[in-house]
C-alpha positions as CSV (number, residue, x, y, z in Angstrom):
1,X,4.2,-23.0,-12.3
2,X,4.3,-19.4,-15.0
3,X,0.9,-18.9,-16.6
4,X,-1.0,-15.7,-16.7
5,X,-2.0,-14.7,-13.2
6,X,-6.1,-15.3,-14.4
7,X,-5.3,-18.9,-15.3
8,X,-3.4,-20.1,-12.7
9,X,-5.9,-19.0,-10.2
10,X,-8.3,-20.8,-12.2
11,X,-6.7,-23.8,-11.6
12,X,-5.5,-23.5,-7.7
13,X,-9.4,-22.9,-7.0
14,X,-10.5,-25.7,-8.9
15,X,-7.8,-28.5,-8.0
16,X,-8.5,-27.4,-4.3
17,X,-11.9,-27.5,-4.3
18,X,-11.9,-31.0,-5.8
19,X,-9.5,-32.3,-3.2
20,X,-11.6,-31.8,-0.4
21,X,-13.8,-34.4,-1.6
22,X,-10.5,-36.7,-0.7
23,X,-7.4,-37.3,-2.3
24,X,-8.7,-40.9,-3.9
25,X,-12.2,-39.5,-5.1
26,X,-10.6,-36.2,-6.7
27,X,-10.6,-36.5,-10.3
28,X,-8.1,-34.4,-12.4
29,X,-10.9,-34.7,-15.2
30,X,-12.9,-32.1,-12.9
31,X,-10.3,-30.1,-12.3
32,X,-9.5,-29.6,-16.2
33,X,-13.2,-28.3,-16.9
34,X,-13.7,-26.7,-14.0
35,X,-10.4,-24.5,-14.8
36,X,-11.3,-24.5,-18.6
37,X,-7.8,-26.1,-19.7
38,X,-6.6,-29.3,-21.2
39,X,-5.5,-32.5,-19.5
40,X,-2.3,-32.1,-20.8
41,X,-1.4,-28.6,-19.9
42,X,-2.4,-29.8,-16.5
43,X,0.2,-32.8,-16.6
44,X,2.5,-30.3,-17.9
45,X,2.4,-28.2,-15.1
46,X,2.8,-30.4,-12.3
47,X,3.8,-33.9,-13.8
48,X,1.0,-36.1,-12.0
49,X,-2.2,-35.8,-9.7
50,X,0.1,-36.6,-6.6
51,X,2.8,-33.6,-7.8
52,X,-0.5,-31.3,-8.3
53,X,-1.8,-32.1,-4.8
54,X,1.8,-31.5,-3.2
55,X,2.0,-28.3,-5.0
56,X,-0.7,-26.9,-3.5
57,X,-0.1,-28.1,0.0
58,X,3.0,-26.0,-0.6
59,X,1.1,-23.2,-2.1
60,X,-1.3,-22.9,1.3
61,X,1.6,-23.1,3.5
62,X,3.3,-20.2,1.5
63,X,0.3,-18.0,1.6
64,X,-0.8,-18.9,5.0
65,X,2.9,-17.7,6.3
66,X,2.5,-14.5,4.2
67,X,-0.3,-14.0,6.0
68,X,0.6,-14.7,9.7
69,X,4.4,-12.4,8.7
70,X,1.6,-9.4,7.8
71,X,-0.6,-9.9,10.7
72,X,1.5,-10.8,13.7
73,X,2.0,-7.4,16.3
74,X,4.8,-8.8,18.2
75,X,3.8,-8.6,22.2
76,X,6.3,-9.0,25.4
77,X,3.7,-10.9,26.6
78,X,4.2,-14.4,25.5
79,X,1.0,-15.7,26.5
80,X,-1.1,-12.6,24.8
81,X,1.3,-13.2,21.5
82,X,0.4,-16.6,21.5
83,X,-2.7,-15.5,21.7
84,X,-2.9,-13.5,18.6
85,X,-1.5,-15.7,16.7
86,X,-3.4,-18.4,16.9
87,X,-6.5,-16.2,16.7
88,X,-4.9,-14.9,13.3
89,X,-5.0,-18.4,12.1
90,X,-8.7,-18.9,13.2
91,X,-9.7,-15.9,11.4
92,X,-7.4,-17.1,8.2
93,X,-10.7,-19.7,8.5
94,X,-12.9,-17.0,7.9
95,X,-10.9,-14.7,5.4
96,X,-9.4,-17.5,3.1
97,X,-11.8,-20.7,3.9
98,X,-10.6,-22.9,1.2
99,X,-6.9,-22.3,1.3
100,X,-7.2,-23.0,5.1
101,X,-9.8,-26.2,4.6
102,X,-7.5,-27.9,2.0
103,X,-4.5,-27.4,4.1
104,X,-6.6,-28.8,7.1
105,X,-7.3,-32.0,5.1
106,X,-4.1,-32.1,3.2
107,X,-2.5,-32.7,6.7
108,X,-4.8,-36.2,6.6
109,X,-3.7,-36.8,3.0
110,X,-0.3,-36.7,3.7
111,X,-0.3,-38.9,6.8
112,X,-2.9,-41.6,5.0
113,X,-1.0,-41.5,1.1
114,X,2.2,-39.9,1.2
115,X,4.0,-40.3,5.0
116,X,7.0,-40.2,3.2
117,X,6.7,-36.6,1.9
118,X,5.4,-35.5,5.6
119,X,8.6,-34.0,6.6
120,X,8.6,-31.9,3.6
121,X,5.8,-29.5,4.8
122,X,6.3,-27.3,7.6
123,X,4.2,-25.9,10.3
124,X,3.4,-22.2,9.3
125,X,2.9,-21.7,13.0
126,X,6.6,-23.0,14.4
127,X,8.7,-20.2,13.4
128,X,6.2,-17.9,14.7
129,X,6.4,-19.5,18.2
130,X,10.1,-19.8,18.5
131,X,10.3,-16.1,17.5
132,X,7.5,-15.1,20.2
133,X,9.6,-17.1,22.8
134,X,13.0,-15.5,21.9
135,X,11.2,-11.7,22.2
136,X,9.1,-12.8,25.5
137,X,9.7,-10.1,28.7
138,X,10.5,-13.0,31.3
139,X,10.2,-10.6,34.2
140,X,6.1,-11.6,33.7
141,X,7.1,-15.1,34.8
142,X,6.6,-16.1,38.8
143,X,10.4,-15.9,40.4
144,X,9.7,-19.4,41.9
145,X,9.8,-21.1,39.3
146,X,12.0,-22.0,35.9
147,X,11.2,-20.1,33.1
148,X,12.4,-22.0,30.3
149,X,10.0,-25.0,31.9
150,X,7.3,-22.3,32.0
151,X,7.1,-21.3,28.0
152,X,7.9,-25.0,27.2
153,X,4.7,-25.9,28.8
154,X,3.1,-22.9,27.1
155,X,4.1,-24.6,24.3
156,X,3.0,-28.3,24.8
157,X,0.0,-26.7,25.4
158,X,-0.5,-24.8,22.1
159,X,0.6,-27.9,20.4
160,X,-1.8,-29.9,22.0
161,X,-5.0,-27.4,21.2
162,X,-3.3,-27.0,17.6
163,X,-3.4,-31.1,17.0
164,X,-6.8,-31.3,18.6
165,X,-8.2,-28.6,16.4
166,X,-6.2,-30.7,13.2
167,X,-8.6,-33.8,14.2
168,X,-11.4,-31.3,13.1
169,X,-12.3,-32.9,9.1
170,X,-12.2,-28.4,7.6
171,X,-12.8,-30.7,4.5
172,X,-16.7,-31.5,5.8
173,X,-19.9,-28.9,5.7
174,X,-20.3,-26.7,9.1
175,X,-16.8,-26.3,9.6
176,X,-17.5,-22.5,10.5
177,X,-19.3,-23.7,13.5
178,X,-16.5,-24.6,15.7
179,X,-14.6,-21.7,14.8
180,X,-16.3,-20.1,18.5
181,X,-16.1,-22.8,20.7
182,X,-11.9,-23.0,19.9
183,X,-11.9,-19.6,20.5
184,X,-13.6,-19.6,23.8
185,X,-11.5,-22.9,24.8
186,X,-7.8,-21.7,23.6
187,X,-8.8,-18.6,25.7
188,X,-9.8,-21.0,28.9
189,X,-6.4,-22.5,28.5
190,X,-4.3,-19.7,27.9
191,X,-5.8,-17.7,31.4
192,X,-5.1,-20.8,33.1
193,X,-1.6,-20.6,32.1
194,X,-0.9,-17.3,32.7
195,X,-2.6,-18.0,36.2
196,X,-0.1,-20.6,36.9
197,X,2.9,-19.3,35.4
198,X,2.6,-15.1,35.4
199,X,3.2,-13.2,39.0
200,X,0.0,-11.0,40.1
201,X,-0.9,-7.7,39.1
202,X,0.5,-6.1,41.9
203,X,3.9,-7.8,42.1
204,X,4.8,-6.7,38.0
């Protein structure tokens, strides 16, 4: 997409917005007047209302990865960089809601009108993870057991809280009001974990 930097925001703001109403009840006539262009430059750009709506899943996952490369403090600590991470992508909530919220519902777009584009878009978050995991000090790690078994259960974990929170509809009113609860629950988890899995204070 090349247009000036003023119009082109125009139009990622608007076609977002009207895509969290749904994929079916967005109209690309709102999206035109909201952004103050015509129809046809819109078509022009992106081809149809489908290639609009999988440019800007792309878009979020590009700007949400910029993001997380910026923000991440690489830790020994697996657990702790997990951690940040995912509280990185909480605050993202906070500090670009409607990027975050269409690429929350997109995820339910894609699944419900395009599964065969799914494997197009990946998670922002897996590279992270496989990185954290190749830097992780596995002297933390109880000598009893298998630390490979240990992280992937880390892992499953993650996952798990990360599809749970993806079941949340970002596209709906009062989003911002689970954002404390997930928090306080990812936290739970993670102590449990590192209960579980790390050796005691005393033996590190």
């Amino acid at each position: 997409m090349s247009t000036d930097p003023e119009k082109r925001a125009r139009i990622l703001r608007a076609a977002m917005e009207e895509f969290l109403k749904g994929y079916g009840k967005a109209n690309t006539d709102v999206i035109v007047e909201k952004a103050g262009i015509s129809k046809g430059l819109l078509f022009h750009y992106f081809g149809s209302k489908k290639g609009l709506f999988l440019f800007l899943m792309q878009y979020a996952i590009d700007v949400v990865s910029a993001e997380y490369e910026k923000a991440v403090a690489w830790n020994k600590d697996f657990i702790e960089t997990i951690w940040d991470i995912s509280m990185i992508a909480v605050d993202l909530l906070t500090v670009m809601p409607l990027v975050l919220r269409f690429m929350g519902g997109g995820v339910f777009v894609i699944q419900e009108e395009f599964p065969e584009e799914a494997g197009l878009f990946g998670n922002p978050l897996d590279r992270l993870f496989k990185s954290a995991r190749g830097q992780m000090d596995r002297s933390l790690f109880r000598k009893d057991i298998d630390v490979e078994k240990a992280s992937d259960l880390i892992m499953w974990t993650i996952y798990g809280y990360n599809n749970r929170i993806a079941g949340y509809d970002w596209r709906q009113d009062g989003w911002d009001s689970q954002i404390e609860q997930i928090k306080k629950e990812l936290r739970d988890y993670l102590d449990m974990l590192r209960k579980l899995l790390y050796k005691d204070a005393k033996e590190v």
